[in-house]
N, C-alpha and C positions, 0 to 999 in steps of 0.2 A: 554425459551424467546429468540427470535432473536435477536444475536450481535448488531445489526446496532441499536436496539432502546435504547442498552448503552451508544452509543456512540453521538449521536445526540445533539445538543443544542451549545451552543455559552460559556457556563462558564463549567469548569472541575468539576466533582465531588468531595463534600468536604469530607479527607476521615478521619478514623476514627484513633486515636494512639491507637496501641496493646494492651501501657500498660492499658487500658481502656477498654476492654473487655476482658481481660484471654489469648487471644490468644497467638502462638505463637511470641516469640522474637527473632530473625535471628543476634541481638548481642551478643546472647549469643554462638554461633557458632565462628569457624574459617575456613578458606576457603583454599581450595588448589589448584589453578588452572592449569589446563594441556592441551594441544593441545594432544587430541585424538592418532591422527594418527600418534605422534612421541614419544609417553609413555613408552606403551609394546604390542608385536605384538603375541598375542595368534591363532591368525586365519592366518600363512600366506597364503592360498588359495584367499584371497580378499586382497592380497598386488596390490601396481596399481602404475607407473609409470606415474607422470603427462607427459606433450610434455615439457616442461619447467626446465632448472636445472636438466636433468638427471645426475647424479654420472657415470662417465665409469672409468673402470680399464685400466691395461693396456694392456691386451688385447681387449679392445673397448667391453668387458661384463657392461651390469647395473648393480650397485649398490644400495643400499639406498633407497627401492620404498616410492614414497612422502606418499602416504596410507600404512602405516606400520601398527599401531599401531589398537585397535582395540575396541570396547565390550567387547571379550572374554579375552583381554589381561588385559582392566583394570577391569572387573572382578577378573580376578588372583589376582589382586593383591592390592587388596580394603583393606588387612590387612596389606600391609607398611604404606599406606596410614592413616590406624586407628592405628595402632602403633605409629606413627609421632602424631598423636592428631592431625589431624582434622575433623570436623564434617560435613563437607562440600567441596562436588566437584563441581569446575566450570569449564563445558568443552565447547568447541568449537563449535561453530552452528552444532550441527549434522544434521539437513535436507539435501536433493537431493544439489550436487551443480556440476554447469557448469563453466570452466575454463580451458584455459592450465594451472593455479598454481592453483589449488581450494583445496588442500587438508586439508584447516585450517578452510574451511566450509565458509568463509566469501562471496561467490559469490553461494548464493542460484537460485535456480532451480523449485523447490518443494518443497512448507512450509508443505504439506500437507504426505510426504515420509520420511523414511529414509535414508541417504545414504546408499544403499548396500555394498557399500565399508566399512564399521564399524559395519556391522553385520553378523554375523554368524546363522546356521539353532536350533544350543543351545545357542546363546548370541545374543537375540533382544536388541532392546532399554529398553524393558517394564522387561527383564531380568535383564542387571544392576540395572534399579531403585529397582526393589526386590530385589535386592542383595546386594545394598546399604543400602538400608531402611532395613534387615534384622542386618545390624553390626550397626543400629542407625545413618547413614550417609545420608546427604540429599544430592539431585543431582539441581545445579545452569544450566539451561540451556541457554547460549546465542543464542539473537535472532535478527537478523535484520529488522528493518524494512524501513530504509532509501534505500536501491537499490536491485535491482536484479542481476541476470550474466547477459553478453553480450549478452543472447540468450535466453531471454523474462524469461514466467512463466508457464510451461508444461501446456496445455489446458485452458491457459485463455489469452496471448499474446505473438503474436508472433513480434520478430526481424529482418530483413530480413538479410539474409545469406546463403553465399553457401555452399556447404557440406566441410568439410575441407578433406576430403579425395580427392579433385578434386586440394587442395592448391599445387603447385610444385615452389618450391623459387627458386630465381632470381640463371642460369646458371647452372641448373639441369636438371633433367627429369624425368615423371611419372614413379615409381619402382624402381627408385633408391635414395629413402630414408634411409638415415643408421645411427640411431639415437636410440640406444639402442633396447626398443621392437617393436620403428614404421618402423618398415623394411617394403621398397615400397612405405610408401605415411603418414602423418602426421594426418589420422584420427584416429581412437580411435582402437588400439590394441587389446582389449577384448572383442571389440564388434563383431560378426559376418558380419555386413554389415558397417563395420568401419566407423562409424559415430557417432556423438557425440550429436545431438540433435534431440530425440523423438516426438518433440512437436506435438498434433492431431491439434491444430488450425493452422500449416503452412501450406502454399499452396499444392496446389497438385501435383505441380514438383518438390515440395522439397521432399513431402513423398513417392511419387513415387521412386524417386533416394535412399531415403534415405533407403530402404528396399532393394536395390539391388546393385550392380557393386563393391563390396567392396574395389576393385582395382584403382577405379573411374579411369577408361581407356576408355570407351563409351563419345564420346561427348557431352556435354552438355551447351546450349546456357543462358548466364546468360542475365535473362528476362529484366533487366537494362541496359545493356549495347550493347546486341548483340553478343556479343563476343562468341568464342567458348574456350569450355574447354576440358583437362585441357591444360595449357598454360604457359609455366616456366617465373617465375616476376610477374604472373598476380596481381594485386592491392590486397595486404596483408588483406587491411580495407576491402576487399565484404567478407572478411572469417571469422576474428577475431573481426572490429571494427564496429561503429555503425555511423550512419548518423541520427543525433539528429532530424534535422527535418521530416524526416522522423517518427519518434518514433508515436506510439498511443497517443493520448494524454487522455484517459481513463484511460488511466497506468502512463503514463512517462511526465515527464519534458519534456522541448524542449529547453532550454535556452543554450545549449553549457556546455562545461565543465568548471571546476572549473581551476581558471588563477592564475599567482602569485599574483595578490593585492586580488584577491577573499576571503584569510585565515581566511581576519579578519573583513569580511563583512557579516551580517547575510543574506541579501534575496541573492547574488551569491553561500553563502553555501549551503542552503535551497531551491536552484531552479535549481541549477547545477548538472550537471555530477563530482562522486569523483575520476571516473578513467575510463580507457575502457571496463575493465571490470565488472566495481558498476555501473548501469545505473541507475540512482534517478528516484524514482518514487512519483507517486500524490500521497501521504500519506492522504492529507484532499480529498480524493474523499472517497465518501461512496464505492465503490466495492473494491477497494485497501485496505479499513478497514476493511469490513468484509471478504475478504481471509485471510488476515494477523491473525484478533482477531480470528476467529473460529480455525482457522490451529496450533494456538499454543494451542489453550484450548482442544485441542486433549489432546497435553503433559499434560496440569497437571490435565486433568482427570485422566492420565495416570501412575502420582504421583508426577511430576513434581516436586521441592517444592519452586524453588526461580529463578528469571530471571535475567538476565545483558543484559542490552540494549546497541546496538552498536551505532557509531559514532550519538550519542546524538546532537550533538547542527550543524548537518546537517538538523533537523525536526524542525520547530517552535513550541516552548514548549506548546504552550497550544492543541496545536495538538497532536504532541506527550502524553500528559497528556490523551487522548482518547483513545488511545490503553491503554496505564498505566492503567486506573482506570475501561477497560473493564475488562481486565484481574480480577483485584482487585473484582470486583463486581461478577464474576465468581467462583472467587473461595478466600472468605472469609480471612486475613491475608495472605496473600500470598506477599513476601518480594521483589521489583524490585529495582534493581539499576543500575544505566548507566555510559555511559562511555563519559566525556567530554573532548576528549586531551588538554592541555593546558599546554604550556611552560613556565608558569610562575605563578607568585603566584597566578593569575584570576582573579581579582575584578575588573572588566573593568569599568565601569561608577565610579566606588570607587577611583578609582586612583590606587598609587603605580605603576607607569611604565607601566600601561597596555595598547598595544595599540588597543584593541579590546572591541567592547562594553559589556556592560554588559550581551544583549539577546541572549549571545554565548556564558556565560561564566557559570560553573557549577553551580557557587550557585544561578544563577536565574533560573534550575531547578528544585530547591527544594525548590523554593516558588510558590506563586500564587498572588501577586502583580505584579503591570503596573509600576512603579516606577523606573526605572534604578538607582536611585540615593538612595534607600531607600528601601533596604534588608524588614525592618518591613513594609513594603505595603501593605505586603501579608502574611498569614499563610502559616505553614509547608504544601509543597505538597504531602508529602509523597512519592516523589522519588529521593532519597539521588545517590552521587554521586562516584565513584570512585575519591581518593582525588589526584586530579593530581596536586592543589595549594603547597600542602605540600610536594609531593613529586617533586617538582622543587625545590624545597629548597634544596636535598641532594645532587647536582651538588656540593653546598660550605660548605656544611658541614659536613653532615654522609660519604659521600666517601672522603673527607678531616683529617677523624676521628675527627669531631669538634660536639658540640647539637647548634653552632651559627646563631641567625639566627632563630632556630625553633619557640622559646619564639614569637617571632614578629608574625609569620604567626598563632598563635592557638590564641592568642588575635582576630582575626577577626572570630572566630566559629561563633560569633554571625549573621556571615549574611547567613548563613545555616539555613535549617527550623529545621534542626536536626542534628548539628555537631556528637552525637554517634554513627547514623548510617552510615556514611561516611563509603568506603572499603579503608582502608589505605595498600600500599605495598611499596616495594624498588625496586620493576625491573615488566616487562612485557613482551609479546611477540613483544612488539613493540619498546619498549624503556629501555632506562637503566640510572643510577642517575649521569653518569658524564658526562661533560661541552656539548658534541655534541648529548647527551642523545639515542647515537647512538649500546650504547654493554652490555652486561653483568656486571655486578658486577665487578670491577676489582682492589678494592684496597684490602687493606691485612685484615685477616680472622677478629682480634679482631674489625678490625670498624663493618663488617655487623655483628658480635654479637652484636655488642654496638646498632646497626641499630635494630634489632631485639626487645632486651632489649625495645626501645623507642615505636616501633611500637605495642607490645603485653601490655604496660602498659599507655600506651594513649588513648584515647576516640578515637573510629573509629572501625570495624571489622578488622579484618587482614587478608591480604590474601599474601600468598608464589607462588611464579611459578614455575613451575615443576624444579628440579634439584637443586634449592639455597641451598637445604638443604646441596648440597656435592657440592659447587662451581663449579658445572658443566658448562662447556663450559666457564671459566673464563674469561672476556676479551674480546670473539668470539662478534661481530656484533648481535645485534640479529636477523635482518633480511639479506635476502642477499643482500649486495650493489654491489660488483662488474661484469659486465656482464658475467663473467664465473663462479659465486661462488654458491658451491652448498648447500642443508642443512645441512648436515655433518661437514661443519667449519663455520656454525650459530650459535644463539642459540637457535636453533629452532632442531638443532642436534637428532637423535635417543636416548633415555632415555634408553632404555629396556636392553640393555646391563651393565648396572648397579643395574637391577633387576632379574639377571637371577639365578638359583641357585649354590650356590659354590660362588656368587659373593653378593649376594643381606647383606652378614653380615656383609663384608665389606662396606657398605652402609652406613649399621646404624650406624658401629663403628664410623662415622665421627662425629668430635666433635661440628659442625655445625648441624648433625641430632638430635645426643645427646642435642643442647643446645636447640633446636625448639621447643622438643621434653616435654623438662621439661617446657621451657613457656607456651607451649599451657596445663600442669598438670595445673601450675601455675594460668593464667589466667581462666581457665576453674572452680578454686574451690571457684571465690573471682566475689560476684555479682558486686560489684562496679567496678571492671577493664571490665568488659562485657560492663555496661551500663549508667554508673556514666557518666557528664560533668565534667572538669577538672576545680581546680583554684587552688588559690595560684601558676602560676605558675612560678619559678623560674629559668631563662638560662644563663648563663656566661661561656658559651664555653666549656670548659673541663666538665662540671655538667648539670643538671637540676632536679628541683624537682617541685612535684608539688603534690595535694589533690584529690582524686575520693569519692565523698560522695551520695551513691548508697540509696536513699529514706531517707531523711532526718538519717542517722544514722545507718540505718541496716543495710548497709555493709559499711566501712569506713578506707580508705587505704592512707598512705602513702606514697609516690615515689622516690624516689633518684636513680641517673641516674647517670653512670662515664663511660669518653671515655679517653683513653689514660692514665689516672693516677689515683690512688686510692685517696678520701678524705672523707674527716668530710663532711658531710652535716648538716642543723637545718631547720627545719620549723616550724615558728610559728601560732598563731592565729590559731589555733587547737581543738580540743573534747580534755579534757584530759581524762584518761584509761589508759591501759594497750594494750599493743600493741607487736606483735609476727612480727618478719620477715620469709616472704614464703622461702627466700633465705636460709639465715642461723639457723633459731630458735634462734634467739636471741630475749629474752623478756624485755621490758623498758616500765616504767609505768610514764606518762606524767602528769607533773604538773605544771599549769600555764601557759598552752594552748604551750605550745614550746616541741619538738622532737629532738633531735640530736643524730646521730649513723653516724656509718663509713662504707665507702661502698667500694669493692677493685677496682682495675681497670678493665674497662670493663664490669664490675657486673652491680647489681640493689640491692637497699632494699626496700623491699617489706611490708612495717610495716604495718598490718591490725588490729584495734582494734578487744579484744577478739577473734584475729586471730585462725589460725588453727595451726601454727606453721611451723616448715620447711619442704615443699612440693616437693618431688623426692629427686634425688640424686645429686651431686657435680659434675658438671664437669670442663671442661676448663674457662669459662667463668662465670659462675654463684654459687658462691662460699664466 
C-alpha cells in the first residue's frame, strides 16, 4: 500500500489500546537512553571531529572526536546494559546528518541512510538490532520530523550555499586554518574534495566545485552576489545560514525564525525556524510525508520496535498524529512517544501558572479532542508523552530531597489519554531537575535513590540517561553553554572510559548501579507497577504512598515512599490479604482494608498481595 493513502483525510486515525488485542505492551519495559556517539567507541576508524567545540591539548592536538562512540561499541556492550535491567534502548537519530555540531543526530540529511560515522563493515544498524533482539532488548529509534539541517535533503531539496571549504574568517587566509584536523580551510577533513554537502539536486556550480579543488584556492564567483572567492570575512550566512525566503516552499516554511515571544505561541512554533541549523519544514505537505513515513518504515521493517518523536509540539498535533498513526498502521502495536519540553507543570488552558496554551502543551498530544479547556473532548490518541509536567516539579523537590509537591501534579493524570504510558525520567540530554534545569543531577546520592525509588514505582515507563547510574558528570551543564566549552566538561561528556575493561567492575560496584539495578528486578516481576494507574495517593513531604491495582486484582501492590527519614507508613481503604514486601520479605496480612509497616530512609516498601517475596539483594538504599 502507498504511505500517502495512510495519511490523507482530515481526522486522525482511531487507534486501537494493546491491551485489547494481545499485543505487545512497551510498559512493561524500561528504557535506557544514550547518545550514540558518546557511549563506547568500538570502531575508532569512523571517529570524526565536528568544525565546532574541538577539544585541543596543549600542544594544539585534538582530542575528544564528537563521533566517538559507535554500533560496534554499543554492541560490546548490550550486556552492561542488560545487566542494569533494561529492556530497552533509546538512541539518538541515527540517520545521515549535516552540521558543524551534528554528532547527536538531531540535524538530519538523509532519513533514508545511515550515518556512516556509527557504523562499521561488521556493526550495521540492522547488526545491533540483532544483537539487541538476540539478549531480548528492543531498540527506541529517535526520529525527527519537524526540520532538517541547514543544507536541505540529499536528492530531494536543495539550500543554497557555498562550499565551506571556500569559507576563510574575518583576518585570515585561504590555507591557513589551524583548527585541529581542518588544517587549510574549514571544509570537511575526511572527505577528499573537502566538502560537506553531496546533494544531486544542487546546482551545477555547486557540484562541479564540489568534486574538485579541495583546497578551494581556484576562484569562484558566488552566483548571488558577484563576488569572487575565497575572500577573508566573506559573509559567514552564504556558508552556514539560510535566507528563509528564499527556502522551497514544497519543503520549508518561510516565515523566519523562532523570536523570544514565539515559545509560547503555537502557529510561530509550528511555522518557524528552531535554529539555523533545524530548518522547519511543511510536515502537512503530502511529499514531506511520504519521505518522512516510507524512510522510517525502512527501520522497523528492519526491526525497529519503538519511536520517540522529537520537538513535538513544533508540529500541529493533528498533523503530527499522520505520521504517528502511519507508522502505527504499518506496523501493527508499534509503541511512539514524543518529546514536548515544557518547564512547568503543562496544563496550559487548565491553568496553574501556565502561560502557554494548551495546543503546545503535552497532554493535548495524547488526546484527540478540539477543546483546550476539556482534557475528556477527546479519546486517548495513543501517543503519550515524555512527562516533562512531572519532572518540573523535581526542581522543588526530589533535588530538594522532598516527594512535595508530587501528590499535586499526579492528581491531574487524568487529562492524559493514558497516564501509564507516559516515559518518566529525572535528567536528559537537554536538561536537568534543578532551578535553571540547566546541569546534571547535582544533589547528594540518597535523593536520586529516593528519585529513583518514586520514578520505578509510579505509573509511567522509566527511562535513565546514560551515566546516572554512576553520577557521572555530576553537576557538569548538560549541554555546552559557554563559547569555548567542549563535550568533555558536559554532560554529554565520553561514557566509554567507564566501560572499558579493568574498569567496567568498578561501574557496577556503584551503589547507584546496584540500586537501578535491583528496581528495574523489582519493577520488572510485579504487573501492577509496569501498568496499574495509581490512587490512594498519599504526599506529605518526607513520605508518599500510594495503590497500583493491575486488572481489577491480579496484581496489587502497595507503596510507601521515604526521602530523608525512615517511618511508619498506613494506607487504607485497601483488598485485605496477605501481602509480601519486594524490599524486605516481610509478610503482613491486612485486615479491615488498612496496611501499616515501616520503611527506612530512602527505601520503598513494596507490599504486593500474594506477592513473591523479597526480590534481589540489599543494598545502600533499598533495604
Amino acid at each position: 500500500m502507498n504511505e500517502s493513502n495512510l495519511i490523507k483525510g482530515s481526522e486522525p486515525l482511531t487507534l486501537v489500546h494493546e491491551e485489547n488485542t494481545g499485543l505487545h505492551d512497551f510498559r512493561e519495559e524500561s528504557i535506557y537512553f544514550l547518545l550514540t556517539t558518546r557511549f563506547y567507541d568500538g570502531d575508532p576508524s569512523n571517529n570524526f571531529f565536528c568544525r565546532d567545540r574541538i577539544k585541543l591539548n596543549a600542544a594544539g592536538e585534538a582530542e575528544d572526536p564528537h563521533w566517538r562512540g559507535d554500533f560496534k561499541g554499543l554492541i560490546q556492550r548490550l550486556d552492561y546494559i542488560l545487566d542494569l535491567g533494561f529492556t530497552a534502548i533509546w538512541i539518538t537519530p541515527p540517520i545521515e546528518n549535516r552540521s558543524s555540531l551534528d554528532y547527536h543526530g538531531y540535524h538530519g540529511y538523509d532519513w533514508t541512510r545511515i550515518d556512516p560515522r556509527l557504523e562499521s563493515p561488521d556493526a550495521t544498524f540492522q547488526d545491533l538490532i540483532d544483537a539487541a533482539h538476540t539478549r531480548g532488548i528492543k531498540i527506541i529509534q529517535d526520529v525527527v520530523i519537524n526540520h532538517s539541517c541547514q543544507y536541505g535533503i540529499r536528492g530531494k531539496v536543495w539550500i543554497d550555499h557555498l562550499p565551506i571549504k571556500y569559507y576563510v574568517p574575518q583576518g585570515s587566509e585561504q590555507g591557513r586554518v589551524d583548527h585541529g584536523p581542518y588544517q587549510g580551510n574549514m571544509g570537511n577533513y575526511a572527505w577528499p574534495n573537502r566538502d560537506d554537502v553531496d546533494n544531486p539536486v544542487a546546482p551545477d556550480w555547486y557540484r562541479e566545485r564540489h568534486a574538485r579543488d579541495p583546497q578551494g584556492i581556484e576562484p569562484l564567483i558566488d552566483p548571488r552576489t558577484g563576488e569572487t572567492l575565497p575572500k577573508s570575512g566573506y559573509d559567514p550566512g552564504r556558508f552556514f545560514g539560510i535566507d528563509a525566503g528564499t527556502l522551497d516552499p514544497d519543503w520549508y516554511h518561510q516565515e523566519g525564525f523562532i523570536m523570544g515571544g514565539d515559545w509560547e505561541s503555537a502557529h510561530p512554533l509550528q511555522n518557524r525556524h528552531l535554529a539555523g541549523d533545524c530548518i522547519d519544514l511543511a510536515t502537512e505537505r503530502e511529499n514531506v510525508k511520504d519521505y518522512i513515513i516510507s524512510s522510517v518504515n525502512r527501520y522497523l521493517d528492519m526491526g525497529v520496535d519503538a519511536l520517540r518523536i522529537d520537538t513535538v509540539k513544533h508540529i500541529e498535533r493533528d498533523n503530527l498524529l499522520e505520521y504517528v498513526n502511519a507508522w502505527k498502521a504499518h506496523k501493527p502495536g508499534l509503541f511512539i512517544f514524543g518529546e514536548n519540553l515544557v518547564k512547568g507543570y503543562g496544563w496550559g488552558d487548565l491553568g496553574g501558572g501556565d502561560n502557554g496554551p494548551s495546543e503546545i502543551r503535552p497532554w493535548w498530544y495524547t488526546r484527540l479532542g478540539h477543546d483546550p479547556r476539556n482534557p475528556a473532548s477527546g479519546d486517548d490518541s495513543g501517543f503519550p508523552q515524555l512527562d516533562f509536567g512531572l519532572f518540573s516539579t523535581f526542581r522543588d523537590n526530589l533535588s530538594r530531597g522532598s516527594f512535595e509537591g508530587i501528590g499535586r501534579v499526579l492528581e491531574m493524570d487524568w487529562i492524559y489519554g493514558n497516564a501509564t504510558e507516559l516515559a518518566t525520567f529525572l535528567q536528559n540530554h537537554d536538561v536537568g531537575p534543578d532551578n535553571d534545569f540547566r546541569f546534571r543531577f547535582k544533589g547528594k546520592q540518597w535523593m536520586a535513590a529516593a528519585a529513583y525509588n518514586f520514578l520505578w514505582t509510579a505509573r509511567g515507563i522509566p527511562c535513565l540517561y546514560f551515566g546516572e547510574e554512576i553520577e557521572f558528570m555530576k553537576g557538569a551543564p548538560q549541554d555546552v553553554i559557554g563559547n569555548d566549552d567542549t563535550l568533555d566538561s558536559t554532560g554529554r561528556a565520553y561514557f566509554g572510559d567507564h566501560l572499558i575493561v579493568g574498569r567496567i567492575e568498578e561501574t557496577r560496584n556503584h551503589p547507584l548501579y546496584q540500586h537501578i539495578k535491583r528496581l528495574n528486578q523489582i519493577r520488572s516481576a510485579i504487573p501492577a507497577l509496569q501498568k496499574a494507574p495509581m490512587s490512594h495517593v498519599n504526599e506529605w513531604g518526607s513520605g508518599l504512598s500510594f495503590v497500583r491495582d493491575w486488572n481489577d486484582g491480579e496484581s496489587y501492590v502497595m507503596v510507601g515512599l521515604t526521602i530523608g527519614v525512615g517511618q511508619d507508613i498506613t494506607i487504607g481503604s485497601i483488598r485485605d490479604g496477605t501481602y509480601q514486601d519486594a524490599v524486605t520479605g516481610n509478610k503482613i496480612t491486612a485486615v479491615g482494608g488498612t496496611l501499616s509497616f515501616h520503611v527506612n530512609d530512602n527505601s520503598a516498601g513494596i507490599y504486593v498481595r500474594d506477592g513473591p517475596g523479597k526480590i534481589g539483594v540489599d543494598g545502600a538504599y533499598l533495604r
